[in-house]
C-alpha positions as CSV (number, residue, x, y, z in Angstrom):
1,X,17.7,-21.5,16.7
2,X,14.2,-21.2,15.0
3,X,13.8,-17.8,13.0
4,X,11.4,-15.3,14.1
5,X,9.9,-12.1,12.8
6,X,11.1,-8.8,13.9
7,X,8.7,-6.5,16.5
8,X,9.0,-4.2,12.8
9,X,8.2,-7.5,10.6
10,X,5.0,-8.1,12.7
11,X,4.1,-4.6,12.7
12,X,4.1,-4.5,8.7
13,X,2.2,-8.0,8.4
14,X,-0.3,-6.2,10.9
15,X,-0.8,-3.5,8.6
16,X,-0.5,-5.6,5.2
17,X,-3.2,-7.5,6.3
18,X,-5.6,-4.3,6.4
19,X,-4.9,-3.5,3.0
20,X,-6.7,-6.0,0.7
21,X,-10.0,-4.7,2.1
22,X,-8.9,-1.7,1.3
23,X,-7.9,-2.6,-2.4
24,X,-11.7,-3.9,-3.3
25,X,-12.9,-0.8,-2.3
26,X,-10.9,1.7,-4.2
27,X,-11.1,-0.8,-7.3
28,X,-15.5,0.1,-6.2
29,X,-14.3,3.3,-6.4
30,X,-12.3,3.9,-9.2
31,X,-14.9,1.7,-11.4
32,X,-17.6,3.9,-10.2
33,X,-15.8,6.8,-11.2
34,X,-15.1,5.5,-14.4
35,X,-19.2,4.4,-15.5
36,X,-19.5,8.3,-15.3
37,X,-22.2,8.0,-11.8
38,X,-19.3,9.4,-9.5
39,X,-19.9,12.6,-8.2
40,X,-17.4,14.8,-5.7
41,X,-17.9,12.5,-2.7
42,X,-17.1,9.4,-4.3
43,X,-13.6,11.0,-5.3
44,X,-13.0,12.3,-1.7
45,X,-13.7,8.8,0.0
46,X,-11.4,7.8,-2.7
47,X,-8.7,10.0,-1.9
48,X,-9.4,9.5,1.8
49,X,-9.0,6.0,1.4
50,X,-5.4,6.4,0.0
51,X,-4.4,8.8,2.6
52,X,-5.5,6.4,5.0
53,X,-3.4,3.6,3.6
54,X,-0.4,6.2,2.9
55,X,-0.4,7.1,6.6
56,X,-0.4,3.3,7.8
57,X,1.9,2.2,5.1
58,X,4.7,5.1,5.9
59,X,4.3,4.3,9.6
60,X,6.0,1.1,9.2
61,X,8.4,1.8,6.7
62,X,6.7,0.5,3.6
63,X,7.8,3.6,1.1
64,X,7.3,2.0,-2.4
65,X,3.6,0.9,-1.0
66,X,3.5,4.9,0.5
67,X,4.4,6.5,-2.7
68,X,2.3,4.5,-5.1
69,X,-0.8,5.7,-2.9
70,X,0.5,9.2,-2.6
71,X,0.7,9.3,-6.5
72,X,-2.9,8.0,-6.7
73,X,-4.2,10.5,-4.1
74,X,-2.8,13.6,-6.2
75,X,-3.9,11.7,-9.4
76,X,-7.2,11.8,-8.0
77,X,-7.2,15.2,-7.2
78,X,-6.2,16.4,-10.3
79,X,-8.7,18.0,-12.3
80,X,-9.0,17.2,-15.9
81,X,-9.2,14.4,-18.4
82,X,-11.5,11.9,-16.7
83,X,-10.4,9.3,-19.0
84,X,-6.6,9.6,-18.5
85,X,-7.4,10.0,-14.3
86,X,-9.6,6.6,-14.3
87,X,-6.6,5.2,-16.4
88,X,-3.8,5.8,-14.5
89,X,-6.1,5.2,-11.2
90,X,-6.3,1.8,-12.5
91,X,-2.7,1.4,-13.3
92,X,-1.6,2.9,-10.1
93,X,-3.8,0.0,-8.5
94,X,-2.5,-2.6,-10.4
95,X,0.9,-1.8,-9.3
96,X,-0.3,-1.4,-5.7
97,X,-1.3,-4.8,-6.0
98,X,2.0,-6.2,-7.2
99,X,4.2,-3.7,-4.3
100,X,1.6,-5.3,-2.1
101,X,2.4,-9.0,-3.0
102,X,6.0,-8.3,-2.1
103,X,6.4,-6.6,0.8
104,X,3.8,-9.0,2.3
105,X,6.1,-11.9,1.0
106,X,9.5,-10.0,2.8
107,X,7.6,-9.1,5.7
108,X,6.7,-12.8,6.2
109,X,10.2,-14.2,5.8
110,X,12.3,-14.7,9.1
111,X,15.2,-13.0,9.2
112,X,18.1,-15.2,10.7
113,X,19.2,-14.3,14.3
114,X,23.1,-13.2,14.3
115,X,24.6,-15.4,16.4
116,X,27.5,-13.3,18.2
117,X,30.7,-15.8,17.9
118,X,32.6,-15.4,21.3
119,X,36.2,-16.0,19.3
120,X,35.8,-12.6,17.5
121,X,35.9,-8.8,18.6
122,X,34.1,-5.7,17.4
């Protein structure tokens, strides 16, 4: 029997695959903020950005990709050091990167189909 993905599989590679445009622009955005041009909008497309990728990644049951943007979206908000925020921005991406990788690798690997074996009982 030849392994397929699950409808939930496919629905997460749908969404993973959205996501690497997505990285190249925050990285725009978070380097912007950092050469000290970035005014208020640039951080609110940042943040909106997240939020957008927080919403599609909970809504398939990706949480360590969720909370890593959620983290970044209040880190961005913060008020403060803007040294320590464009820091830990870039940290946060880098580690966005790497959740990335592997859920995209477990959402590509077929899950074996349980084969019910008529001999036992539930």
């Amino acid at each position: 029997m030849a392994d397929k993905l699950t409808s939930r599989q496919q629905a997460q590679v749908a969404v993973l695959e959205s996501l690497p445009a997505k990285f190249s622009q925050m990285h725009r955005l978070i380097e912007e903020m950092a050469s000290l041009r970035a005014d208020i909008s640039v951080v609110r497309r940042l943040c909106r950005l997240l939020d957008e990728g927080k919403g599609a990644t909970s809504g398939v049951g990706l949480s360590s990709l969720t909370q890593t943007m959620g983290s970044m979206g209040m880190l961005a908000r913060r008020t403060g050091g803007e040294q320590m925020k464009i820091r830990g921005l870039r940290e946060g991406l880098a580690s966005l990167k790497i959740n990335f990788d592997g859920a995209l690798r477990a959402a590509k690997t077929p899950v074996a189909q349980d084969v019910e074996d008529p001999t036992t009982e539930s």
